[in-house]
C-alpha positions as CSV (number, residue, x, y, z in Angstrom):
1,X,-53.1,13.3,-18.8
2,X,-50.8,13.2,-16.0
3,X,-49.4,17.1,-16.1
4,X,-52.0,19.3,-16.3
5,X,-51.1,23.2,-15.6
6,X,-54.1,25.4,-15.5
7,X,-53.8,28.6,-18.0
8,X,-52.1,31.3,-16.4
9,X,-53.7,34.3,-15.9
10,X,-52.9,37.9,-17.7
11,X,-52.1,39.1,-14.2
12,X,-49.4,36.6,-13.1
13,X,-46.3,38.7,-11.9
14,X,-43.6,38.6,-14.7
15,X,-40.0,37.1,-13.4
16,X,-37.1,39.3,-13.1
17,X,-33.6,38.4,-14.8
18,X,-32.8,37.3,-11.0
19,X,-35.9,35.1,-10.7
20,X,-34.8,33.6,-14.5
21,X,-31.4,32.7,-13.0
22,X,-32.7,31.4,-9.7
23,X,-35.5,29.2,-10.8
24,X,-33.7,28.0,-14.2
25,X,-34.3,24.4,-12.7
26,X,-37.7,24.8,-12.8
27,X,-38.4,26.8,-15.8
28,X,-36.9,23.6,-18.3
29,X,-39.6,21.3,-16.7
30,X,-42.6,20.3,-18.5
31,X,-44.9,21.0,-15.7
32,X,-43.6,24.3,-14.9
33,X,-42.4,26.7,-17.4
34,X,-41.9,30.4,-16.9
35,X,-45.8,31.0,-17.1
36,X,-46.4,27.8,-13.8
37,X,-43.1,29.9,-12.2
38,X,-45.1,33.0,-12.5
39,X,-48.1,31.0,-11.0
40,X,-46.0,30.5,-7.8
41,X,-44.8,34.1,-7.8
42,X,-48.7,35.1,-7.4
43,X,-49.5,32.3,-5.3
44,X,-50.4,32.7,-1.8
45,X,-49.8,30.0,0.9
46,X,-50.3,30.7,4.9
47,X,-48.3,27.5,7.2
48,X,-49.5,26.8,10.3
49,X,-46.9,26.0,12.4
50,X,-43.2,26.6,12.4
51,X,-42.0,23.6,14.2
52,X,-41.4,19.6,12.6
53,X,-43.3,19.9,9.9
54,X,-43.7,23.8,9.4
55,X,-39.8,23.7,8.6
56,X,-39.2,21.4,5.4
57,X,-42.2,22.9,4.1
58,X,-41.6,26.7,4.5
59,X,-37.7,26.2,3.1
60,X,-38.9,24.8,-0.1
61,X,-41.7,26.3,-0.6
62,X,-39.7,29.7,-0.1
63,X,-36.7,27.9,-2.4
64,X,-39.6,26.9,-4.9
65,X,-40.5,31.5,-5.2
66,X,-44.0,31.0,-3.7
67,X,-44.5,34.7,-3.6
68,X,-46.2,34.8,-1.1
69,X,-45.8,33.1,2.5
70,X,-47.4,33.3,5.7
71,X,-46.1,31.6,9.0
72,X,-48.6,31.3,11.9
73,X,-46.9,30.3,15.4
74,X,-47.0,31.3,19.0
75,X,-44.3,29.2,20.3
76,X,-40.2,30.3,21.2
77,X,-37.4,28.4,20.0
78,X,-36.8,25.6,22.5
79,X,-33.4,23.3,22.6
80,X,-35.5,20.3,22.4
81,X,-37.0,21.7,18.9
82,X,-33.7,21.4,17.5
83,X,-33.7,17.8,16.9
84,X,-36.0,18.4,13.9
85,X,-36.8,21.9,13.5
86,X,-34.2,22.5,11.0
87,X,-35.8,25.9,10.2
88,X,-34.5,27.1,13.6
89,X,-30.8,27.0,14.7
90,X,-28.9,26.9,18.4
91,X,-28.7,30.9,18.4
92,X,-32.2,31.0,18.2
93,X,-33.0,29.6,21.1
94,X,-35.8,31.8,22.8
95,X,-36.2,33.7,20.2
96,X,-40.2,33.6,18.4
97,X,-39.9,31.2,15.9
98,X,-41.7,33.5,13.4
99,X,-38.8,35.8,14.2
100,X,-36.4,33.1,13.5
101,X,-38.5,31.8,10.5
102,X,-38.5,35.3,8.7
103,X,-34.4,35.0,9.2
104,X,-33.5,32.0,7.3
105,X,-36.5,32.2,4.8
106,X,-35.1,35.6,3.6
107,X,-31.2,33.9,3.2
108,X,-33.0,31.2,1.3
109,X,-35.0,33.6,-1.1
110,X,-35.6,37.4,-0.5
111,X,-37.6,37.4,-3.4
112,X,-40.7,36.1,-1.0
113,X,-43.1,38.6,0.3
114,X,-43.6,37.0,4.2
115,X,-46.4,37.8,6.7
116,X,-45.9,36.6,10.3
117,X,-48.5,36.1,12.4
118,X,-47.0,35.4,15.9
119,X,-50.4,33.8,17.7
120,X,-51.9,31.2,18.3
121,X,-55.0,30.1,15.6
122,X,-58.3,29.9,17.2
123,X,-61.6,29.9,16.4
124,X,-61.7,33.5,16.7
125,X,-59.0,34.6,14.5
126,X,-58.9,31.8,11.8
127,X,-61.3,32.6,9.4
128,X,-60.0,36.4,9.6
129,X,-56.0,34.9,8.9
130,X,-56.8,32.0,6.2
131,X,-59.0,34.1,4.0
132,X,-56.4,35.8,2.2
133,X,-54.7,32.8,1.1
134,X,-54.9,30.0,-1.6
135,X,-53.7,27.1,0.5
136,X,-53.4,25.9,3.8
137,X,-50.6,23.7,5.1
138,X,-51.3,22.5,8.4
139,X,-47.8,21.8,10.0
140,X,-49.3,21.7,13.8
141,X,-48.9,18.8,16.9
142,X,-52.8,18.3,18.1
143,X,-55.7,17.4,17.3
144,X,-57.8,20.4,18.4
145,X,-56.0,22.7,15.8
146,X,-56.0,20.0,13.1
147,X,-60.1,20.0,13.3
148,X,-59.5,23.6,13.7
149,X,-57.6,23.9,10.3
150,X,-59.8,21.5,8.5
151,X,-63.3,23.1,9.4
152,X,-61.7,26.6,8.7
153,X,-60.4,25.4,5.3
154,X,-64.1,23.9,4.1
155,X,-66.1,27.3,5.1
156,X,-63.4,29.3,3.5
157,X,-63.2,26.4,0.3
158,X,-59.3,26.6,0.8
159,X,-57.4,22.9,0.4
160,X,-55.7,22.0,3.1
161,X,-52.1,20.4,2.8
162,X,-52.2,17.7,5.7
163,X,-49.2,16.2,7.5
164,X,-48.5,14.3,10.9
165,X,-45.7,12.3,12.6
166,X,-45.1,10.2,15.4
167,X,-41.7,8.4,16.6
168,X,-40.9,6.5,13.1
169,X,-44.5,7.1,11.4
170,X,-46.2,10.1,9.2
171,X,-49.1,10.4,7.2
172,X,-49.8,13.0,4.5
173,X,-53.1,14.2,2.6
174,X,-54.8,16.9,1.0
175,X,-58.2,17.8,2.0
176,X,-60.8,20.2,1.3
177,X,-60.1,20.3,-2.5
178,X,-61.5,19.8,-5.8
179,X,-64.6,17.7,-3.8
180,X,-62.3,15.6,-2.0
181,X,-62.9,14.1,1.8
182,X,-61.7,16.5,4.4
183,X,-60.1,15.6,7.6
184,X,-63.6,15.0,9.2
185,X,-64.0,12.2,6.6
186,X,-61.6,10.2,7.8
187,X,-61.1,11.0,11.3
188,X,-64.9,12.0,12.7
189,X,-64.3,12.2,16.5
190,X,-60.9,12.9,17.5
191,X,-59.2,10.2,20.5
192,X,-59.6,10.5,23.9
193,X,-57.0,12.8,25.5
194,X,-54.1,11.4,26.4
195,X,-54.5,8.0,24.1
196,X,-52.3,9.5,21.4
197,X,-49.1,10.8,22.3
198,X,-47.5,14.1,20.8
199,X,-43.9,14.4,20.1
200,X,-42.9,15.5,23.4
201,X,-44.5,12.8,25.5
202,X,-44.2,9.4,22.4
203,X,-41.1,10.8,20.8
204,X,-40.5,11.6,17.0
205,X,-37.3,10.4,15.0
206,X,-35.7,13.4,13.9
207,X,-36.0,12.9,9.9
208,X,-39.5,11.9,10.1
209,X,-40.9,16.1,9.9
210,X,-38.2,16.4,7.1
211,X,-39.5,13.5,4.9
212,X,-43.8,14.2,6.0
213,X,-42.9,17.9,5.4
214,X,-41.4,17.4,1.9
215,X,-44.1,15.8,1.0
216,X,-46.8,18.6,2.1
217,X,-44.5,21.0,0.5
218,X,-44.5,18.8,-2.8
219,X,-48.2,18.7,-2.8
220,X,-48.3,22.8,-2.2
221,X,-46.5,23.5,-5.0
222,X,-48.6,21.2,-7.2
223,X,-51.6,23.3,-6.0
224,X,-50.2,26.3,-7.0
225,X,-49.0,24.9,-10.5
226,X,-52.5,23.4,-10.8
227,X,-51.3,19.8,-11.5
228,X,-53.7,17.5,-11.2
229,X,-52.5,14.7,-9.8
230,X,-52.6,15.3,-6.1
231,X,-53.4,13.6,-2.8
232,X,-56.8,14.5,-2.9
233,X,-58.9,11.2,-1.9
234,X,-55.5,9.4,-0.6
235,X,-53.9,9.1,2.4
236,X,-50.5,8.7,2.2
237,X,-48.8,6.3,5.2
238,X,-45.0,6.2,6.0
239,X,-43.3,3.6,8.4
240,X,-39.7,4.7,8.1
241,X,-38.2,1.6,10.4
242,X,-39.2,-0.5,7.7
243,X,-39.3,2.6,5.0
244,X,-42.7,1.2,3.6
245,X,-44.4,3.9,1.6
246,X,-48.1,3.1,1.0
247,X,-51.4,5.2,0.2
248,X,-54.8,4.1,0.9
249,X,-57.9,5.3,-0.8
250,X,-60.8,7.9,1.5
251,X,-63.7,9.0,0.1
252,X,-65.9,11.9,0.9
253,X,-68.1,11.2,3.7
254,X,-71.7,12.2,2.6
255,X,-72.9,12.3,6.6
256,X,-69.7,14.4,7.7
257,X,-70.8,17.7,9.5
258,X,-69.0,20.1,7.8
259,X,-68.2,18.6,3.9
260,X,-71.2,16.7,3.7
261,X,-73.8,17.6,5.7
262,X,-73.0,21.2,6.4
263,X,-73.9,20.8,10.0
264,X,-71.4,23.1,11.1
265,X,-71.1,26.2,9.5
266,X,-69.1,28.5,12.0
267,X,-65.9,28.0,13.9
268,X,-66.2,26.0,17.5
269,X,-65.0,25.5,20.9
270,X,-62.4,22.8,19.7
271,X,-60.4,22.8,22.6
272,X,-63.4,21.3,24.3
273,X,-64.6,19.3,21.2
274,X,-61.1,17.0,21.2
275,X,-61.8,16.9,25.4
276,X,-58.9,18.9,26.8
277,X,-60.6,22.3,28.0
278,X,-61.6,21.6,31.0
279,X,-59.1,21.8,34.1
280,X,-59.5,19.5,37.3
281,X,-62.0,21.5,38.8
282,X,-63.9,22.1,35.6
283,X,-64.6,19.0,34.5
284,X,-68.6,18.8,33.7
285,X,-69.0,15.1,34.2
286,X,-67.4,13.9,37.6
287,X,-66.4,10.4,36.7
288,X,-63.8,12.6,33.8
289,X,-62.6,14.8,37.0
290,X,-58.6,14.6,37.3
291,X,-57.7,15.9,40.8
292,X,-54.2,17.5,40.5
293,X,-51.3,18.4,42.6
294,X,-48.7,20.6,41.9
295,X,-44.6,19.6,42.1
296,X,-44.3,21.6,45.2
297,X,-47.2,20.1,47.2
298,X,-46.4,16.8,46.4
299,X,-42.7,17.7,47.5
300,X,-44.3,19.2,51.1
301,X,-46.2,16.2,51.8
302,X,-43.3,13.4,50.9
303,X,-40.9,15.8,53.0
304,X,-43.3,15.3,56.2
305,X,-43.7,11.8,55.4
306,X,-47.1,10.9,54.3
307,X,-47.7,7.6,52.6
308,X,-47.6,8.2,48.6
309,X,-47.2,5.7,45.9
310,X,-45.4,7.8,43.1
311,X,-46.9,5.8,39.5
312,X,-45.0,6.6,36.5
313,X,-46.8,5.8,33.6
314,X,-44.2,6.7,31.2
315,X,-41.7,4.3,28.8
316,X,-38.6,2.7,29.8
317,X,-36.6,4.7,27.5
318,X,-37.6,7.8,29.2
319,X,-37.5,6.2,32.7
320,X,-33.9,5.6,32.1
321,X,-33.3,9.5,31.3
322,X,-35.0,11.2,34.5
323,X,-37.0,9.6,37.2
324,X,-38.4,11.0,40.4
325,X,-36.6,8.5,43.7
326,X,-39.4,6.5,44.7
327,X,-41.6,5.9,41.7
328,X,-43.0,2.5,40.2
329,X,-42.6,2.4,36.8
330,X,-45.9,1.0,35.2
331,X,-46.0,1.9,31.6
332,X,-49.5,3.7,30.3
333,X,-49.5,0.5,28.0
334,X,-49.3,-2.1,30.8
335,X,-51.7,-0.3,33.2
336,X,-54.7,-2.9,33.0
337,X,-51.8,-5.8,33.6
338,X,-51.0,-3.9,36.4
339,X,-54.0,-2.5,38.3
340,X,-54.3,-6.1,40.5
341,X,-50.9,-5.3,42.2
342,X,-52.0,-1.7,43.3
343,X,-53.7,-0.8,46.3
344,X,-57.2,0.7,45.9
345,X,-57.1,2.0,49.7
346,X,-53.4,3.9,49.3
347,X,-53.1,7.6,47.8
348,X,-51.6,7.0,44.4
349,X,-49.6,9.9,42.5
350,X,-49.6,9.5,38.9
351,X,-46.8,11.1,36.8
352,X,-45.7,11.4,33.6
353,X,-44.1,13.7,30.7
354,X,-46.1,16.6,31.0
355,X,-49.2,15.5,33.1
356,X,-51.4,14.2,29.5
357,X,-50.9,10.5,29.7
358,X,-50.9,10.4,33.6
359,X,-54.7,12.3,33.3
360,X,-55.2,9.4,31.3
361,X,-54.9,6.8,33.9
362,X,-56.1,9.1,36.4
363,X,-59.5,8.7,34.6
364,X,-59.0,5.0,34.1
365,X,-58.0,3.9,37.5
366,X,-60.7,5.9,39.3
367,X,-63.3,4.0,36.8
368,X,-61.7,0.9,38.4
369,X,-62.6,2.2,42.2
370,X,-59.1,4.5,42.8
371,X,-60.2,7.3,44.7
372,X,-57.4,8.4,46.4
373,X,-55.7,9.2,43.3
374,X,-53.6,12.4,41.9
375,X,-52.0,13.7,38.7
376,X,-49.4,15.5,39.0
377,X,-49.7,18.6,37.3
378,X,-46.9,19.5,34.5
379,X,-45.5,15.6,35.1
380,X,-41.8,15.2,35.6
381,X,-40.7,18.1,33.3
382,X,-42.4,20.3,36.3
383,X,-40.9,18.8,38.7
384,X,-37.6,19.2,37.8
385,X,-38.2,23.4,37.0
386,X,-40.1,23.5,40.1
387,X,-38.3,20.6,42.9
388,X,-35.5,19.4,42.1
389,X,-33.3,20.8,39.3
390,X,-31.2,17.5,39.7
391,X,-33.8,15.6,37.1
392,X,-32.8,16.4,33.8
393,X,-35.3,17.5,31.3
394,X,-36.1,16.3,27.7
């Protein structure tokens, strides 16, 4: 049967005549009732991350009277959140989003008990945070607290609510549940660093959080209800410039180290696991070294003269926004195309956003004999807060 609602339990909160009014629109559906709105009183849900994806899914699921809400985030409201972090507002700005989070959820429904937790998840403190929850809805930007959520979510045998975006793309799942594949399954080792762009360095169209994020928040509340019917074992894939909707089956990976195999039983370094621990002068393995230099030395030595090629391996469209006098725009893209017109002998500078993707080909040049190579740490967006206040930032 498509509906299934588990039986609800004697201890289920009972609704006030408030909560009757408010969720009227739920109480005439089949799959809810008053006894699956009493189930979403009692249920308890923790969201990791109040940003993108974090928004759309902590509104409705606060609208929806999950009773019981907790928001991990370690960020401030920034103006470039604003584009898509409708949770968050312009008189926020530099204000803790859990902060500003608490603020709107409680206009949307009072009724919701909410716990803030204004830090960043870790391998130290996720087990302790996620245990007194039902679900987890990972709403975060990288991969080294995605594995984080998903390992954290099989030990505890919590389901985790999946969702990420890029520019015009999202994906949604739920792992971890009812012997389903967990993130693991499908995604084993996670992509060099800098290969995959986040937000702020590939861009995100703004309605592309909303849409993933309804979606997660959809599949939260179905948890909670106990419908059956869920994403478990499907991967849900969104193209919104051609608004193509498509899921493709993933199965449980009987070799994966933490849902299979139970290889990994405790939280780890993940930081280190996904490759982006280690600073210039940590690196372990000196082919992966990235030598750095900061805005302000590269400013003293172009000010006395020496002989730098600036390489900006960012994308047209944010060429044409900000761009440091001087540069060659070579697109991280069209680097191989490119590396017969550079010089091998000349010190190169490599920018870009924020100093991920420039790392990048920083690692692949010097493989290809650069060794008079920088990366310029903190990219363009340092520059500008650091040299020259001229460059806009974005």
């Amino acid at each position: 049967m498509y509906i299934q609602l588990v039986r609800d339990s004697p201890d289920a909160p009972p609704l006030t005549a408030e909560e009757l009014t408010r969720y009227s629109r739920h109480l005439i559906l089949p799959g809810v009732g008053v006894d699956g709105q009493r189930r979403l009183k009692r249920a308890r849900v923790i969201l990791v991350g109040a940003g993108g994806l974090g928004s759309p899914v902590a509104l409705y699921l606060a609208a929806a009277g999950i009773g019981h809400l907790g928001i991990v985030d370690c960020d401030a409201v920034d103006r470039t959140n604003l584009q898509r972090q409708i949770l968050h507002g312009t008189a926020d700005i530099g204000r803790r989003k859990t902060e500003s989070a608490a603020d709107r959820l409680a206009e949307i429904n009072p009724n919701v008990d909410l716990a803030l937790f204004d830090a960043k998840l870790s391998s130290d403190n996720a087990l302790e945070i996620l245990a007194d929850y039902d679900i987890v809805v990972d709403g975060t930007d990288n991969f080294q607290t995605r594995y984080l959520v998903n390992d954290a979510c099989v030990i505890l045998g919590k389901p985790n609510v999946y969702g990420s975006i890029i520019r015009f793309e999202g994906q949604a799942s739920v792992f971890a549940h009812d012997g389903g594949p967990c993130y693991r399954c499908l995604f084993r080792e996670p992509p060099p660093p800098g290969m995959v762009p986040n937000c702020a360095d590939g861009g995100v169209f703004g309605v592309i959080p909303g849409i993933v994020g309804s979606v997660q928040a959809t599949e939260t509340i179905k948890l909670a209800l106990g419908l059956s019917d869920t994403l478990s074992g499907r991967l849900l894939l969104i193209d919104a410039m051609r608004m193509r909707f498509r899921t493709i089956q993933i199965q449980r990976d009987p070799g994966c180290p933490v849902c299979g195999t139970r290889e990994i039983t405790e939280l780890i370094d993940y930081d280190a696991f996904c490759g982006v621990s280690a600073g210039p002068s940590q690196a372990t393995d000196e082919s992966d070294a990235v030598r750095e230099i900061t805005p302000r030395e590269l400013a003293a030595r172009l000010e006395r003269g020496d002989d730098l090629m600036l390489l900006d391996v960012r994308e047209p469209a944010e060429w044409s926004i900000a761009r440091i006098d001087g540069a060659r725009l070579t697109p991280l893209a069209t680097l191989q195309d490119s590396v017969p017109s550079l010089d091998p002998s000349r010190e190169i500078v490599v920018h870009c956003h924020h100093g991920m993707r420039s790392a990048a080909a920083v690692r692949y040049l010097r493989a290809r004999g650069f060794e008079r190579i920088w990366n310029l740490a903190g990219g363009i967006a340092r520059w500008s807060a650091e040299v020259d206040a001229s460059v806009p930032q974005y």
